[in-house]
C-alpha positions in Angstrom: 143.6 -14.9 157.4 140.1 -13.6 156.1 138.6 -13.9 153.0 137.2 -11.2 151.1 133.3 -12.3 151.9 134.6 -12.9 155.2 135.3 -8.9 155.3 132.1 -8.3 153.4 130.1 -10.1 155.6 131.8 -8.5 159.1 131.3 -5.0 157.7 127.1 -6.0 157.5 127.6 -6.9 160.7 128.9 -3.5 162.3 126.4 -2.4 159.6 124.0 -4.0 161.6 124.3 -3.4 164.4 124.7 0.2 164.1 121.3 0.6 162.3 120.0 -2.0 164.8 119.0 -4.5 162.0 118.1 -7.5 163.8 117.2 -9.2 160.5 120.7 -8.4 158.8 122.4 -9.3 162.1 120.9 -13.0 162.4 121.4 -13.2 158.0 124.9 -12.5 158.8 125.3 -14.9 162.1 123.8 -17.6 160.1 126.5 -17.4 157.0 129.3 -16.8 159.3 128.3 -19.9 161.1 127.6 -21.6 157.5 131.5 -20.2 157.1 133.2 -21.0 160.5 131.8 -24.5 160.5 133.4 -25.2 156.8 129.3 -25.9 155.4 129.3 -23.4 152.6 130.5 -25.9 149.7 127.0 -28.0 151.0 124.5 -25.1 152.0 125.6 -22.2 149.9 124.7 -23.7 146.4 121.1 -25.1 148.4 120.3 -21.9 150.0 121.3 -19.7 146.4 119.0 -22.3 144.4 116.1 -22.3 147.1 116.7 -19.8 149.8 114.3 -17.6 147.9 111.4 -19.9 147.7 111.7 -21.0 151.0 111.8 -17.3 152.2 109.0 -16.8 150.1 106.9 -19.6 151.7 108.1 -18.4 154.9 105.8 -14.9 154.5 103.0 -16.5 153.1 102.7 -19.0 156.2 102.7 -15.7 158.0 100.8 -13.5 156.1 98.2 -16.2 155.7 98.3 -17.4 159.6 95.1 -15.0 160.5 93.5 -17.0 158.5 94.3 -20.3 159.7 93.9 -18.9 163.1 90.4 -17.4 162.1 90.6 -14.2 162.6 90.0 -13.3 159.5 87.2 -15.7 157.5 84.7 -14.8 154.1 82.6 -11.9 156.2 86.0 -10.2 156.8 87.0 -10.5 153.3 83.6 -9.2 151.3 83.6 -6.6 154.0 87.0 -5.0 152.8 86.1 -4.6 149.6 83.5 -2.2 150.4 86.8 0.1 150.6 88.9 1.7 148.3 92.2 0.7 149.9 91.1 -3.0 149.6 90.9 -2.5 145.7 94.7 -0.8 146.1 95.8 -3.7 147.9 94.7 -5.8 145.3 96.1 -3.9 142.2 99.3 -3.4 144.2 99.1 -7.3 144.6 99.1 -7.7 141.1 101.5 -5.3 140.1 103.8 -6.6 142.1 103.2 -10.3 141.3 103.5 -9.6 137.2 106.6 -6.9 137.8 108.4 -10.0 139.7 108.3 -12.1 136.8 110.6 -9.8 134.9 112.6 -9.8 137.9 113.2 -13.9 137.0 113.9 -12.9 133.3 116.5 -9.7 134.2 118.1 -11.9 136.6 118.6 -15.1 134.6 119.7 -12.7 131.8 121.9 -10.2 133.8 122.9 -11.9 136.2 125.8 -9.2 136.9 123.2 -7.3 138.1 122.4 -9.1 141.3 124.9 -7.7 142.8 123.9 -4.1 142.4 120.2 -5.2 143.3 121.7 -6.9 146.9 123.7 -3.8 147.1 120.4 -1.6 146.8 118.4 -4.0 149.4 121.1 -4.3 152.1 121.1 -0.2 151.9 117.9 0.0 152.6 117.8 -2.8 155.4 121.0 -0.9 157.2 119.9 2.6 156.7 116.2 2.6 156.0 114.9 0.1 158.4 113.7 -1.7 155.5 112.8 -5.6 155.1 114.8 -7.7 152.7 112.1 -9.5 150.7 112.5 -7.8 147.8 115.7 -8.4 145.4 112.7 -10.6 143.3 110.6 -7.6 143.3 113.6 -5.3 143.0 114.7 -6.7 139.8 111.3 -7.0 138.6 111.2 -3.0 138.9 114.6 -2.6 137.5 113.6 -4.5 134.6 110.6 -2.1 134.0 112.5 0.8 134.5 115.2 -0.3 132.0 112.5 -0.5 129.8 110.7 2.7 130.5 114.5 4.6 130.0 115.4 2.6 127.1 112.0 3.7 125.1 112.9 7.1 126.3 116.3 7.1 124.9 114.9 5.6 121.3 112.7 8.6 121.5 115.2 11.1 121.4 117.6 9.6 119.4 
């Protein structure tokens, strides 16, 4: 009757819509469409291989639509850095950037652990309220705390 992603993907739902998710809710309309509409054997394998690019070019449009829109210009920009947090910002920005190229490496290498990392971020979108851009990133932080605990261990053994 149902398959086992089927399940899966009804239990995000109620998930969903009990943490009042609206980003999990469409994710899961959209597959369950993919599903009812017999697509998955033509978009699954196109959305796996590019869904995170495309999600990925998807934020920078928005992130960088201020700009476009000029609300933000050169003045704006030389005047942040006259702060503190705008020197944060762009450590943060490159910590995040270098930590999400392990990401690439743990997951091409592990790739077993994907599911524990989409595990981790559809916890924290149901309960947390929190925003599902970050398996990349996730990975990319697993990766250096793998690292960090297996240099620990060779310490003390």
């Amino acid at each position: 009757m149902f398959s086992s992603s089927t399940i899966f993907l009804l239990i995000l739902l109620a998930l969903g819509f009990i943490a009042k998710n609206q980003a999990i809710l469409i994710a899961v309309y959209i597959l369950l469409g993919i599903k009812l509409f017999k697509l998955e054997d033509r978009v699954f394998p196109f959305l796996e291989a590019k869904g995170m690019f495309i999600g990925v070019v998807i934020i920078t449009v928005a992130v960088l639509v201020p700009i476009a829109a000029g609300e933000i210009g050169f003045t704006d920009l030389a005047k942040s850095f006259k702060s503190y947090y705008a020197w944060i910002a762009v450590l943060a920005g490159i910590f995040v950037a270098y930590v999400a190229k392990d990401g690439l490496t743990l997951l091409a290498n592990e790739p077993h652990l994907t599911t524990a990392l989409i595990l981790g971020t559809i916890l924290a979108v149901v309960f947390f309220q929190g925003i599902a851009v970050g398996p990349l990133i996730g990975a990319g932080i697993a990766y250096l705390a793998m690292r960090v605990v297996d240099s620990m261990v060779g310490l003390f053994s």
